[in-house]
Steps between C-alpha positions, in 0.01 A plus 500: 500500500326696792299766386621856658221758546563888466257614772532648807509220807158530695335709196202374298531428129270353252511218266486784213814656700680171451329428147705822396852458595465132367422253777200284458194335669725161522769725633299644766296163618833374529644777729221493728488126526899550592395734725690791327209661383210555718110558368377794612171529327380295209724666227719669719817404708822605678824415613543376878705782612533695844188644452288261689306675698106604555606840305636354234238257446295850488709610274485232291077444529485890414731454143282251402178692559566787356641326169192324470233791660348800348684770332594786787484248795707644784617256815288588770320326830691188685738486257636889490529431844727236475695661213523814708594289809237587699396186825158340378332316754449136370665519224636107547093405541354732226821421237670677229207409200303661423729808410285853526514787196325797512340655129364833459180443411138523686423155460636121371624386788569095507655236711638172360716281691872680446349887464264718561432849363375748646320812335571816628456852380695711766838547386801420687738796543738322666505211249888335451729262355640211717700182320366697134177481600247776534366475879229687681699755755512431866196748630309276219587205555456492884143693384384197299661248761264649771195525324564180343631243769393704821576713790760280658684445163490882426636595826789216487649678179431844552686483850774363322483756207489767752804389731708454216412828309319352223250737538339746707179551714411758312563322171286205639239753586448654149524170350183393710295784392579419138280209587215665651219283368616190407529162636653437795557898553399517857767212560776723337365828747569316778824292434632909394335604876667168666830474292831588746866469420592468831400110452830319507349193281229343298448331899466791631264629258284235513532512888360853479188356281411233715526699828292765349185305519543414828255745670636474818858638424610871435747513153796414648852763501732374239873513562504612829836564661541416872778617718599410862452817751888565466481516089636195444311371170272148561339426199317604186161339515247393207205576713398722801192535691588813713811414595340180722473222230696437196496233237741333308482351173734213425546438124790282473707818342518652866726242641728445080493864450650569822790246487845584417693298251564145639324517806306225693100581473528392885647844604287720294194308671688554816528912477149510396382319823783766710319765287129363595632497860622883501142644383327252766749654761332836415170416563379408178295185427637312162335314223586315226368331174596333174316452202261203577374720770425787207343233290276373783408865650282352789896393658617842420227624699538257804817596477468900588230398728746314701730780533261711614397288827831448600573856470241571746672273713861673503581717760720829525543796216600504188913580501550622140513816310270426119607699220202429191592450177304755292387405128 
């Protein structure tokens, strides 16, 4: 007889779980042997369900931890990000273990393989519950991300936070002074000063980071509009230099996010290029990038550079009307 199992497909379960509503060890090497029955952890498993995802193998990382971690843990760091759905930059390369928890205490921190705890003693007044869990809030979590995993990694999520109306800049701000002194602060200050909604992606976002330490280049307009002298609406840009250079950034969602139902790939690359033409016939030199250029910044920076010198070369006025996009 097969053995049926009365959990939730994609969440985690222990063998004391099973023990309790009668299957046994035998029961459960045999399922995951079967493959019905996948091991999760040592002494924990789940169902394969449609919950296969990076989140849910959050999800699943953070049930275990906090079963097996201090009394008063809360989800916080990397993995609050993921559970509150929030882009994290490597997250494929830097992987779902260990899962993060936050206690609220001044010391006792520890790192093992699957978790590690952080002490804190600034409360969290925007603490939650996501999947039954308790969660750091979003001004939190992106706080800990940036002092934690960087600038770039900071920006990424609060951009996203931001856009969406996760948060605030205000809210970001206030959460930044509550860390006023401790490691990584200066990190959070300027991921708060930096952060802007306006950023269309984690791409963009990290577009913004890299082009920022590029001495050379003025912060570039966001979401500039451009309009032929009659009014006839051109484009929306990612990037403007004074209304002379813009820049592009090609994730793969530009080209499957603007695609209607059915339709060939061929003819959204094709519009794209008629767009590209239409803000060249104004005047304006155009530049793009993907990610490999992002993750090799010296490109990136060829790149601009390039754009530059042939603007110098082009000839006549710029023919558009460019409404900003104010934050």
């Amino acid at each position: 007889m097969t053995t049926e199992f009365p959990f939730t497909p994609g969440a985690s379960f222990s063998a004391a779980d099973a023990h309790r509503v009668g299957i046994s060890a035998r029961q459960l090497a045999t399922a995951v042997a079967e493959g019905r029955l996948v091991r999760t952890h040592r002494g924990w498993y789940h169902v394969p369900g449609s919950e296969s995802g990076r989140r849910a193998a959050h999800v699943r990382a953070a049930t275990v931890a906090l079963a097996e971690g201090p009394d008063g843990a809360i989800v916080s760091h990397r993995t609050a990000a993921a559970l509150h759905r929030l882009p994290l930059l490597h997250d494929a390369k830097v992987g779902v273990r260990p899962a993060h928890l936050t206690v609220p205490r001044r010391s006792g921190g520890r790192r093992t393989p699957d978790v590690v705890i952080h002490p804190a003693p600034i409360a969290d007044p925007g603490a939650t519950t996501i999947d039954g869990m308790p969660v750091t809030g979003v001004a939190r979590t992106i706080a800990d991300l940036a002092r934690t995993d960087g600038f770039d990694t900071g920006v990424c999520a609060a951009d996203h936070a931001l856009r969406v109306g996760m948060l605030t800049l205000d809210e970001l701000r206030d959460e930044a002074e509550r860390h006023r002194g401790r490691h990584g602060a200066l990190t959070l200050r300027r991921v708060a000063d930096f952060a802007d909604g306006r950023s269309a992606s984690p791409g963009e976002s990290l577009s913004r980071c890299v082009i920022a330490r590029f001495p050379e280049f003025e912060p570039p307009e966001l979401q500039t509009t451009f309009f032929r002298p009659d009014g006839v609406f051109v484009a929306r840009t990612d990037f403007d230099w004074d209304g002379r250079l813009v820049g592009e950034f090609d994730g793969k969602t530009k080209y499957t996010g603007r695609a209607a139902e059915g339709e060939d790939p061929g003819e959204v690359a094709w519009r794209e290029k008629v767009r590209e033409d239409e803000i060249r016939a104004l005047g304006i030199q155009v530049v793009r990038w993907i990610w490999s250029d992002l993750l090799a910044p010296g490109r990136l920076r060829r790149i601009l550079r390039e754009g530059l010198r042939l603007l110098e070369h082009q000839p006549g006025p710029i023919r558009a009307r460019r409404v900003l996009t104010r934050a």
